[in-house]
N, C-alpha and C positions, 0 to 999 in steps of 0.2 A: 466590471471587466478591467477597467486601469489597475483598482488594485489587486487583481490578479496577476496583471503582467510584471507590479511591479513585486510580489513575489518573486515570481520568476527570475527577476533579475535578481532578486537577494538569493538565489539558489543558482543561478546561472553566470553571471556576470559581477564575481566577486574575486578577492585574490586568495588563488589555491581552490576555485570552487572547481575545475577540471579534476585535480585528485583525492575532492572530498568525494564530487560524484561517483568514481569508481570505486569507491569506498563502500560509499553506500550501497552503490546497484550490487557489488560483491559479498555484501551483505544480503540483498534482499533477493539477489541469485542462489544462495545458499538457501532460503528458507523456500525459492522457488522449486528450486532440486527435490526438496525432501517432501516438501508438500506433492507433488508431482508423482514420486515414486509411491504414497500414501494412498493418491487418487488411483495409480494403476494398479495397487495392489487391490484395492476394495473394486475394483475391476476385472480383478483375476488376469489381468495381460502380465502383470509382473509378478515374481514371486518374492514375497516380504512375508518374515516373520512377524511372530507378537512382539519380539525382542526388539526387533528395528523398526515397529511402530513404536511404540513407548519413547526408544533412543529419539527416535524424527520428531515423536511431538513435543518430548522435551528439549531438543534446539528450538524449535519452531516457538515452543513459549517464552525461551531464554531473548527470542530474538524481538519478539512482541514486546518483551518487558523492555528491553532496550530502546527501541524503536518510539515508546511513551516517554523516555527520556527524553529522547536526540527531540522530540515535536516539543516539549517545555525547552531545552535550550536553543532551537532555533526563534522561536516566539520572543523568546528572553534576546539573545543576541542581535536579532533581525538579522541574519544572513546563517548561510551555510555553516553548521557546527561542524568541526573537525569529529574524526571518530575516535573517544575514547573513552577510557572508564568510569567516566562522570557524570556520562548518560546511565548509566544502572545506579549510580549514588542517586541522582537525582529520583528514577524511577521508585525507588525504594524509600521515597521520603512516603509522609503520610498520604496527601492528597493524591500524586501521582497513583500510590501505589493503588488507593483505591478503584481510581480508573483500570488499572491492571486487573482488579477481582472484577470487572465488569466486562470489559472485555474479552477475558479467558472462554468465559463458558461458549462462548458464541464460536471463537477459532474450533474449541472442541469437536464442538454437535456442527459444524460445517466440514471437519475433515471427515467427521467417522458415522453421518448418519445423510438419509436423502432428502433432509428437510433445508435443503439450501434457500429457496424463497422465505419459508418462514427467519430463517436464521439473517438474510440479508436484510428484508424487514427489520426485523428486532435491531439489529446491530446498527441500521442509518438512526434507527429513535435514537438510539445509546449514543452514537456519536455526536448529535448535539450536547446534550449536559457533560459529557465526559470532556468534550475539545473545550467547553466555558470554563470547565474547573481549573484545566491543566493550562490557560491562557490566563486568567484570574491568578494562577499561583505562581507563574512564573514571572510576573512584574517582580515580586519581591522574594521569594522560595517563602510567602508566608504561609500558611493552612490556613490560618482566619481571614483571606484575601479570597482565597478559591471562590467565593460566591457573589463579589464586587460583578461580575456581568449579570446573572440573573436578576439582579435589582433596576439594569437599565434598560432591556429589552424589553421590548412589548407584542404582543401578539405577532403580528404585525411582522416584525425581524425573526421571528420564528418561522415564518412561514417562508419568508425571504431565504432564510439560512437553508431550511430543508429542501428547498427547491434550487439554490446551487448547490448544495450536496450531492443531491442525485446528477445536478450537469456534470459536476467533477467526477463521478463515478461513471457516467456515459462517457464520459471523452476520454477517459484514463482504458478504459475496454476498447473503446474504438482504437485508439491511438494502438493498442495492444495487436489485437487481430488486425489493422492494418501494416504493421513492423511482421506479426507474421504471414502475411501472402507477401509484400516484399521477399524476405527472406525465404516462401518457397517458391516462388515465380522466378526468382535468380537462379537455384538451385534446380527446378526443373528445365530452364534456359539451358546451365551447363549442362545436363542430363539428355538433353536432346540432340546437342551439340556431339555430344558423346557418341549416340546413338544413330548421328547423320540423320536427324529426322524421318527415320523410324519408327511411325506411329505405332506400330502392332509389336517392335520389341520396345518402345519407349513403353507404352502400358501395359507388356508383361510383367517388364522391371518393376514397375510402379504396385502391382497386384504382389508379385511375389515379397516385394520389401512393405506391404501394407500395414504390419504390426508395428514395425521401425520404424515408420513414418507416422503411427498414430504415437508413438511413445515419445516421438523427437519431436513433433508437435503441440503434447502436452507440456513435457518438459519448458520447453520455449515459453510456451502461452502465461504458464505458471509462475518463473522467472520478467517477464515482462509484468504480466498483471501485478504482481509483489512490488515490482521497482513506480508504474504507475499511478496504484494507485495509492504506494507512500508519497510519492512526488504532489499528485494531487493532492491529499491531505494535508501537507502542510500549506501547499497554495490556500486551500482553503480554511485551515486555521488562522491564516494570517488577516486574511478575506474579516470574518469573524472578527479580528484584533481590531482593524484598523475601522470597521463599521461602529465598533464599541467606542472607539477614542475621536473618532465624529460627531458622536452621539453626547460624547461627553463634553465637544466645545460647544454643541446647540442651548439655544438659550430654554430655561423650562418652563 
């Protein structure tokens, strides 16, 4: 837990890390958006072409591939990377990019098919060895370094690691669905206010705007989950980093 918090503070409490976070979330609102419209299309509540599936998946990869950068220059840096072009240099080296042909297929078959448990399974395995490679190569931007963690963990920290994975992935959801009932417990507040407490036009209003509100809700949820659970993952990269560099002043 300390070092997770102290994550947090190399993402929260650094200089410029206020306008790197809006950076970021405005990045990960963007792939929120499009992932969102994807899911209500393949729901038939919105109307989306082939044309502007294709367009949304490929931002949504462009942004994934970026996204493997900015986690090897945060690791590298220890604090909040600024956003800009050097995250896609970086992602396009060898090692990174590999983790990029591993992670693709999974964003894939999660936007565009109903095997989301299988897919989220697969994808927590993948995220171990992919976060040790891209942690391993970002000490020095070597390829031949990428595998210096698998040499020091032992069962043991594997089992450690996958079991805060998934707390980071819990709390990054909760954290999620609780920003949005805030946001519509506010909303329905002013709505009532509106309505002079109205129970019988407050939830006519409510039934008649009920696609609007499933579509503004997605939206939201999709946009937060994107920003939380990159926030989480780096927390927990870091988590990973500093467990390895523990491991490394222990006596053998």
């Amino acid at each position: 837990m300390t070092k997770m918090i102290e994550a947090l503070n190399r993402l929260y409490n650094v200089r410029y890390a206020i306008s790197r976070q809006i950076s970021l979330f405005s990045i990960c609102g963007i792939a929120g958006i499009l992932q969102g419209s994807i899911i209500l299309g393949i729901k038939q509540i919105n109307d989306i072409t082939s044309i502007e599936k294709i367009l949304y998946t490929l931002i949504i990869m462009i942004i994934a591939i970026f996204l493997v950068g900015y986690e090897v220059q945060f690791i590298n840096e220890r604090r909040i990377p600024d956003i800009t072009f050097e995250a896609f240099k970086i992602a396009l080296k060898k090692t990174p990019f590999i983790v990029v042909l591993m992670t693709l297929p999974t964003i894939l078959i999660g936007l565009f098919t109903q095997y989301h448990y299988n897919v989220f399974c697969i994808s927590t395995l993948i995220a171990i060895p992919a976060s040790m490679l891209l942690i391993g190569f970002s000490y020095n931007f070597r390829n031949n370094e990428a595998f210096k963690l698998f040499k020091k963990f032992r069962v043991k920290e594997y089992f450690l690691i996958l079991l805060k994975e998934l707390w980071v992935i819990f709390y990054s959801y909760l954290i999620s669905f609780v920003l949005l009932f805030i946001i519509f417990f506010i909303f329905g507040f002013v709505m009532a206010i509106i309505h002079h407490t109205d129970i019988t036009s407050f939830a006519l209003s409510i039934t008649q705007h009920k696609i609007a509100i499933n579509k503004l809700s997605t939206y939201i949820i999709s946009i937060l989950a994107n920003y939380t659970l990159t926030i989480g993952n780096l927390v927990w990269m870091y988590e990973i980093m500093k467990t390895y560099e523990g491991g490394m002043n222990e006596p053998n």
